[in-house]
VOGU-3710 file (C-alpha; in Angstrom, 3 decimals, decimal comma):
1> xxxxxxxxxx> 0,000/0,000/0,000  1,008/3,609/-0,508  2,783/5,222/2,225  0,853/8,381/4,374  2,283/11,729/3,438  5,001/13,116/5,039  4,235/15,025/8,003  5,091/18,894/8,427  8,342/19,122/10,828  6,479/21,289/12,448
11> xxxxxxxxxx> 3,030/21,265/13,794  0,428/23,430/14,895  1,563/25,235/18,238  -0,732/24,397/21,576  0,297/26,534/24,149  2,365/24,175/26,603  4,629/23,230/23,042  5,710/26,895/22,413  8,898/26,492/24,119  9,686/23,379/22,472
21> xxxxxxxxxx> 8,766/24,862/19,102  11,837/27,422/19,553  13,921/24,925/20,961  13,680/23,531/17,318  13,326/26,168/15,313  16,884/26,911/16,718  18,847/23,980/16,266  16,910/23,931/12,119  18,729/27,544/12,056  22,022/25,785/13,376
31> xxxxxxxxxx> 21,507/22,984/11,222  21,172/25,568/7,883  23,859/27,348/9,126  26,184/24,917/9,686  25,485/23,044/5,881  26,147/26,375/4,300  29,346/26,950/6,069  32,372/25,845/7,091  31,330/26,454/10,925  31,633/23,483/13,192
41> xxxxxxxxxx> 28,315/23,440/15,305  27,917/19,399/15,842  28,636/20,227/19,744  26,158/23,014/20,056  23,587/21,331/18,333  23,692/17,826/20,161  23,813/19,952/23,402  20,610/21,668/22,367  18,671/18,112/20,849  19,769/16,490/24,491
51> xxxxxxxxxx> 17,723/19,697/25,991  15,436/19,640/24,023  14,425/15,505/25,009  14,605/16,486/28,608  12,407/19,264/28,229  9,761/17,414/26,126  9,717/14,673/28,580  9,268/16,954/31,325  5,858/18,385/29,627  4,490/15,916/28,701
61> xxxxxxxxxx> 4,807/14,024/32,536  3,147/17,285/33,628  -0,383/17,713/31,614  -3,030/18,481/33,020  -5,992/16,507/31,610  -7,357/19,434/29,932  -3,805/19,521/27,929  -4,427/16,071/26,945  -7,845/16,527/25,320  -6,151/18,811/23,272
71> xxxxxxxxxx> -3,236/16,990/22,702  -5,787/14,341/21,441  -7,390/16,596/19,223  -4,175/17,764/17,458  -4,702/18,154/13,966  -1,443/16,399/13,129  -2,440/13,322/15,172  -2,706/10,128/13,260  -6,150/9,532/12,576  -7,788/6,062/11,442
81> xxxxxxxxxx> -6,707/6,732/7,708  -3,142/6,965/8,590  -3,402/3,692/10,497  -5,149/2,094/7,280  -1,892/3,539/5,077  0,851/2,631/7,409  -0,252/-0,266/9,577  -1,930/-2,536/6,830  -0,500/-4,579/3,835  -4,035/-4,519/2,143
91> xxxxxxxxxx> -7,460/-3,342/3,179  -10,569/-3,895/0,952  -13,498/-0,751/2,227  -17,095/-1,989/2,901  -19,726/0,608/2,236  -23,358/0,758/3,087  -25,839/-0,359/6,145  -28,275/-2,037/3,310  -31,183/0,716/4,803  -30,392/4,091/4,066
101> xxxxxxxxxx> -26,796/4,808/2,948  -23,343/5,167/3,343  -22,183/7,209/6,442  -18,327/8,340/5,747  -17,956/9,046/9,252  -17,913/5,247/9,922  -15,071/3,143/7,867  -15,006/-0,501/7,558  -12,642/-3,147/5,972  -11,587/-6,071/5,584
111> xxxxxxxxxx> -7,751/-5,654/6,503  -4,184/-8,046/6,147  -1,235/-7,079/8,602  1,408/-9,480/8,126  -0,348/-13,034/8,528  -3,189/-11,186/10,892  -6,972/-10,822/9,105  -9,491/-9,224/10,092  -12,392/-6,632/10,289  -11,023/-2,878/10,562
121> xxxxxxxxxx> -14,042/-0,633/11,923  -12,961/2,932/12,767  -13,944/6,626/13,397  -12,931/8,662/10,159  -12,596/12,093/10,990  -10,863/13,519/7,510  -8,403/15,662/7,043  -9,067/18,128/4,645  -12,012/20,830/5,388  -13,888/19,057/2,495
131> xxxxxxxxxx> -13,615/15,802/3,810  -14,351/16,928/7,582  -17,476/18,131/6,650  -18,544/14,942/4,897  -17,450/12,924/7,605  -19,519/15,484/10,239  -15,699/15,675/11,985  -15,860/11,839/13,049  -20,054/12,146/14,365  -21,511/9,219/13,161
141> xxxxxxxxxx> -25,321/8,773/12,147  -27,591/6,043/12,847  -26,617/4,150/9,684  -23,013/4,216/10,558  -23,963/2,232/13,721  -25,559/0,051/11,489  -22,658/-0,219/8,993  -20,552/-1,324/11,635  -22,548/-4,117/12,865  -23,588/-5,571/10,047
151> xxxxxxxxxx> -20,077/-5,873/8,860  -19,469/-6,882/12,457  -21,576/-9,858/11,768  -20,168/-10,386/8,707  -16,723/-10,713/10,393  -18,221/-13,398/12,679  -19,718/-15,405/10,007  -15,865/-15,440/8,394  -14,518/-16,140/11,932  -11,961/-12,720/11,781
161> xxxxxxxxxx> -11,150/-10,759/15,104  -12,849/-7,418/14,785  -10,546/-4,554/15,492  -11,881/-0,864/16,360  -10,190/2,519/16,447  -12,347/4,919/18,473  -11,750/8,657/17,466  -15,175/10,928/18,208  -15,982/13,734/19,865  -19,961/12,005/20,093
171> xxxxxxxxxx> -22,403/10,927/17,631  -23,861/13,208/15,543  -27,068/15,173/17,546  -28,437/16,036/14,548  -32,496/16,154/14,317  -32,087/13,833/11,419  -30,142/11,007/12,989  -32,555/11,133/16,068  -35,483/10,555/13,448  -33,861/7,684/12,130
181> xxxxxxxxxx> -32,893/6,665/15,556  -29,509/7,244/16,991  -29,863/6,100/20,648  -31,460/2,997/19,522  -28,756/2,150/17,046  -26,019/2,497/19,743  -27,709/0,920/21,768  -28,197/-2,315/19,477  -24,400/-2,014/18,542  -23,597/-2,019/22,622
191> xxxxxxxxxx> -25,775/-5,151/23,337  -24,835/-7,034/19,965  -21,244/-6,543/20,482  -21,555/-8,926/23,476  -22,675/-11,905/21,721  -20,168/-10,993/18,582  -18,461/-15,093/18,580  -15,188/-13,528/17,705  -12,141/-11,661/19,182  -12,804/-7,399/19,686
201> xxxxxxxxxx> -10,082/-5,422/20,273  -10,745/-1,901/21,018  -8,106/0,818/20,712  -8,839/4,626/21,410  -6,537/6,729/19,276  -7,932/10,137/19,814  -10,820/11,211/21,651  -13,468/8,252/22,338  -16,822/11,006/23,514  -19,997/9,406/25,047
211> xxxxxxxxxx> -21,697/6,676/23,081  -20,649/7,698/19,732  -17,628/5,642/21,262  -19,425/2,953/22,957  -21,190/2,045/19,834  -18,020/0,733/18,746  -16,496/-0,054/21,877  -17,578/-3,203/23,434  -14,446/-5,477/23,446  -12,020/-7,982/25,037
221> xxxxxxxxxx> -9,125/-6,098/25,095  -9,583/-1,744/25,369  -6,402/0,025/24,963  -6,343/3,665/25,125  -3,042/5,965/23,414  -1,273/8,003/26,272  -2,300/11,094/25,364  -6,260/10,103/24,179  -9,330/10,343/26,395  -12,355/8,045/26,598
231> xxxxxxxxxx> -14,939/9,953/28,851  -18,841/10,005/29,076  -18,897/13,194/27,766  -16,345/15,539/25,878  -15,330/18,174/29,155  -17,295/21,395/27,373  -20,189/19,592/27,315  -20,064/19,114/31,011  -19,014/22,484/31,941  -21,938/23,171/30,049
241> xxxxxxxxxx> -24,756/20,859/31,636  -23,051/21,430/35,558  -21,791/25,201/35,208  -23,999/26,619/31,840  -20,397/27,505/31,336  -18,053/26,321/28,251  -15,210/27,805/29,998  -15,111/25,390/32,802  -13,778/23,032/30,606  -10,667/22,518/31,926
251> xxxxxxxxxx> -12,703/21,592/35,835  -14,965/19,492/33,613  -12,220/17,309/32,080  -9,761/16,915/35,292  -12,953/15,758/37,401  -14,674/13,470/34,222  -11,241/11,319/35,014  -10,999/10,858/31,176  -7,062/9,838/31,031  -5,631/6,498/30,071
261> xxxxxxxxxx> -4,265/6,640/33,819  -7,307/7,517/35,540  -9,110/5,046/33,178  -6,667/1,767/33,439  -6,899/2,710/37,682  -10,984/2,745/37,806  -10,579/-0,852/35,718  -12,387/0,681/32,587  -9,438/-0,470/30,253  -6,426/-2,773/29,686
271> xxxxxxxxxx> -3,612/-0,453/28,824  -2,098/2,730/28,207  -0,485/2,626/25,010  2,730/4,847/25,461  3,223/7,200/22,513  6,667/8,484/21,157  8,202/11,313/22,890  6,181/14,372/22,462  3,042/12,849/21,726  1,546/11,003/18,725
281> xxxxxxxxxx> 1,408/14,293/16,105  5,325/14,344/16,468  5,897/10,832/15,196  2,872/9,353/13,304  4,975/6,472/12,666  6,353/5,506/16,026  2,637/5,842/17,353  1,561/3,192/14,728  4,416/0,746/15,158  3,434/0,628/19,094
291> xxxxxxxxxx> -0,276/-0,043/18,485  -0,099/-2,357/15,271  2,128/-4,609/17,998  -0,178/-4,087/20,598  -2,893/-5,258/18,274  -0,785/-8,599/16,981  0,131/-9,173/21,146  -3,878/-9,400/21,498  -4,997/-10,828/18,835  -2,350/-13,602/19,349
301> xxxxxxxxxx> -3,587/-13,977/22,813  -7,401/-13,965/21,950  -7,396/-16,290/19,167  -5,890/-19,068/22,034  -9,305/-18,369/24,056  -12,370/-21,037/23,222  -15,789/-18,802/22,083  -17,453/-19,796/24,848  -15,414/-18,394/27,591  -14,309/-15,209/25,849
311> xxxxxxxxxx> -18,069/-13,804/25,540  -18,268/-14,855/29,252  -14,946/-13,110/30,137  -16,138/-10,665/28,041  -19,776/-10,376/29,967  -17,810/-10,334/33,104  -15,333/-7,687/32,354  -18,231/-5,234/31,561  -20,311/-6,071/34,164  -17,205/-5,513/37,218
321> xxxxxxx> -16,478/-2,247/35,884  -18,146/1,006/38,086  -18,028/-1,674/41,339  -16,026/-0,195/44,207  -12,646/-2,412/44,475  -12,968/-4,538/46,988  -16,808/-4,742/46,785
//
């Protein structure tokens, strides 16, 4: 498959990355300056890429969880196309819920990595403005939902694992995809998933909102990238319902507990996935790498377990999580 285009060198600014910005933007003008002359600046330059790793490490083990929502909503972050391009060695799209259409917003495949098959489902958020808007930013309607499943089904029928990538900020609220019925879609995608006779592994590469999430995210494994958050609701729209106040967004999101550490401590998921110094929108590729091996360690481990006991381990894992430890 063709490889994902080559990322800018530099991304978009947020706030907490100025300083690291001009810690690079200086040792690119050393860099220039010492091909074009006969200056010897090897020392000065090593001295500033050794401060420069210190100093990224030392942000990044100090975000607040506010930082990390935004982190996760980077626009250079690798979204579920760029996993398709760099991850896969051949994936085959599946359109259509056979009832109303095609929703963009929701991709599925059949997908080969290395001697692993098996269903790709995935948020699809677009990168261009264009495609943004026909993907509603990664909102998925009711016949999304239904895409999913049925392919789901379709995956169980061929005995493949199912694999997800969760990236939404919700599903779409639109007056439209409540007529054609939203809630009950995700619902029927939440209680199906249970029953699904195959390995799911879930994986959270972005931001995994309310049940726009949970409509794909009923699985046997749930792994969640270091700097993503999986939360009942994205932290404005709390600060909205508790303080009728978008600007408490940053109280809204550090008492949601939306981070992979909070998460992984309550028992809600398996792992934090560790992303490449500086987050996932500095090194698209080292982010894939980690979770396509991630994927193969489950998979591997899944496809050991008989049917019956991993929809009851499955059924059980659920069902624990939101009881007091030690209860």
């Amino acid at each position: 498959m063709s490889e994902a285009a080559p990322r800018s060198p530099v991304p978009d600014a947020l706030a907490f990355e100025r300083p690291l910005l001009e810690l690079e933007q200086k040792i690119k003008e050393l860099r220039s300056l010492a091909s074009g002359t006969h200056l010897e600046l090897a020392e000065e330059i090593t001295s500033l890429e050794d401060r420069l790793r210190r100093q990224t490490a030392e942000v990044y083990s100090q975000l607040s969880p506010w930082e990390r929502v935004n982190v996760a909503r980077h626009a250079e972050r690798p979204l579920t196309s760029d996993y398709v391009q760099m991850m896969l060695d051949d994936f085959v799209e599946l359109h259509g819920d056979r009832v109303f259409g095609d929703d963009r917003a929701i991709l599925t495949g059949l997908a080969t990595m290395g001697s692993q098959r098996f269903l790709l489902v995935g948020h699809r958020k677009g990168k261009t403005v264009k495609d943004r808007l026909a993907c509603n930013f990664g909102c998925a309607h009711p016949e999304g939902y239904r895409k999913a499943l049925q392919k789901m089904r379709l995956a169980e029928k061929l005995k493949l694992p199912i694999v997800t990538f969760i990236n939404t900020p919700g599903a779409y609220p639109g007056i439209g995809a409540e007529e054609r019925g939203q809630a009950a879609a995700i619902a029927r995608n939440i209680m199906e998933m249970f029953e699904i006779k195959v390995p799911i592994v879930c994986i959270v590469i972005g931001e995994g909102g309310s049940g726009g999430a949970l409509g794909i995210g009923v699985g046997d494994r749930i792994g969640v990238l270091e700097n993503a958050y999986y939360s009942v609701i994205s932290p404005e729209g709390c600060a909205a319902i508790l303080w009728k106040n978008g600007d408490k967004a940053p109280e809204a999101a550090e008492a949601l507990k939306l981070t992979g550490k909070d998460l992984l401590r309550l028992g809600l998921i398996d792992k934090v996935i560790d992303e490449p110094l500086g987050g996932a929108h500095r090194d698209a590729r080292g982010t894939v790498d980690r979770v396509k091996a991630q994927i193969v360690e489950w998979l591997t481990e899944l496809g050991q377990v008989p049917v019956e006991q991993l929809l009851e381990q499955r059924y059980v894992k659920f069902r624990g999580m939101g009881v007091p430890l030690g209860a």
